[in-house]
C-alpha positions in Angstrom: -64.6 0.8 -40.8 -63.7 -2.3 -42.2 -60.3 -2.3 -41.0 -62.4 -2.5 -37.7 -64.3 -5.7 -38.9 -61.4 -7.2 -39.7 -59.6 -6.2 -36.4 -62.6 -7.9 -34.9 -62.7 -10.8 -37.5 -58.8 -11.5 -36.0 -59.7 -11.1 -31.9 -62.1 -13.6 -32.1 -59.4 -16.1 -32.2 -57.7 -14.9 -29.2 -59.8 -16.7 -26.7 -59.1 -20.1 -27.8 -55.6 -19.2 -28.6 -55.0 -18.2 -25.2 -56.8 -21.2 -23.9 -54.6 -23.4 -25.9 -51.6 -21.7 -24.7 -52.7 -21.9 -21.0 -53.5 -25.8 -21.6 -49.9 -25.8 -22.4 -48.6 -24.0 -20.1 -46.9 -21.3 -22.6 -48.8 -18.6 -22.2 -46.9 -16.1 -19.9 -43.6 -17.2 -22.2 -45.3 -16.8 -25.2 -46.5 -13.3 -23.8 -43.5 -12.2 -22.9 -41.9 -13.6 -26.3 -45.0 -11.1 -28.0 -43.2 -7.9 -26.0 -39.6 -8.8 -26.3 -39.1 -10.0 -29.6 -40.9 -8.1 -31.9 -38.1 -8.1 -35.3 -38.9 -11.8 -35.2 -42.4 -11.9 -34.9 -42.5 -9.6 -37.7 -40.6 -12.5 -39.8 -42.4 -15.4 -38.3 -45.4 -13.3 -39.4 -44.4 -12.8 -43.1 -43.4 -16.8 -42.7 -46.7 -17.4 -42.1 -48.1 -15.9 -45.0 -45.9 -17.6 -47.2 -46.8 -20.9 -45.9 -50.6 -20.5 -46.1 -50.6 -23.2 -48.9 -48.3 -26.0 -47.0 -50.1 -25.2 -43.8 -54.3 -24.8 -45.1 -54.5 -28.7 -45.0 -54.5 -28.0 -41.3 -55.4 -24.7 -40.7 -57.6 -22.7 -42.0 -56.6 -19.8 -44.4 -58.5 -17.0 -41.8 -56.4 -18.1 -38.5 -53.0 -18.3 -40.5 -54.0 -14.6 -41.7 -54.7 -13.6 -38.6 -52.0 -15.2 -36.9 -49.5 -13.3 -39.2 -51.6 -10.0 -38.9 -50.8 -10.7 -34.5 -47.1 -11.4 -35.9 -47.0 -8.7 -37.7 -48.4 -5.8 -36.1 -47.1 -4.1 -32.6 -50.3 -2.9 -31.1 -51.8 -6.4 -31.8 -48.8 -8.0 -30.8 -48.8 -6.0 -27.4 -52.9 -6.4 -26.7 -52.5 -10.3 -27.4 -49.6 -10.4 -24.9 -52.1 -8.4 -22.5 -54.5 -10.3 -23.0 -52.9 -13.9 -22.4 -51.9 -12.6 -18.9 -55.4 -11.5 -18.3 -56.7 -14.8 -19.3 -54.1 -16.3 -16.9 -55.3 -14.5 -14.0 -59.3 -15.1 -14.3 
C-alpha cells in the first residue's frame, strides 16, 4: 500500500512535466529517449540522486526523487513515455 502512495505521490508530476516538455517541443524525443535507452536512464537516475544536494536550491528534494524513481524504473519509464504521447495528442 504505500508503495502505491508513493507511486501516486511521483505521477502527480507527470502532468506538468509533460506540459513542459510539449512547451519545448521535446516530448515525443524525450518519449522515445524513455523506450530506447533505458541503461542510461538508469544512470542518469542514480545521477540524480547523488545530486539532490547541488540541485535542491532549485528543485525540490520530492521532484528530483521522483524524477530518478521515472529514471530508474522500466514500468515508469515506459508509462511516462506513454503518457507524454498521449498528452501530445489531446
Amino acid at each position: 500500500m504505500c508503495y502505491t502512495l508513493t507511486m501516486q505521490a511521483y505521477r502527480a508530476y507527470w502532468h506538468a512535466w509533460a506540459q513542459t516538455l510539449q512547451r519545448w517541443g521535446l516530448n515525443e524525443f524525450v518519449a522515445a529517449l524513455l523506450e530506447s535507452a533505458a541503461p542510461l536512464s538508469i544512470l542518469a537516475g542514480q545521477i540524480i540522486t547523488m545530486s539532490q544536494p547541488l540541485l535542491g536550491g532549485w528543485v525540490s528534494a520530492e521532484k528530483l526523487a521522483a524524477l530518478a524513481h521515472l529514471c530508474e524504473d522500466d514500468e515508469e519509464r515506459s508509462a511516462f513515455a506513454s503518457f507524454l504521447r498521449e498528452e501530445n495528442t489531446a
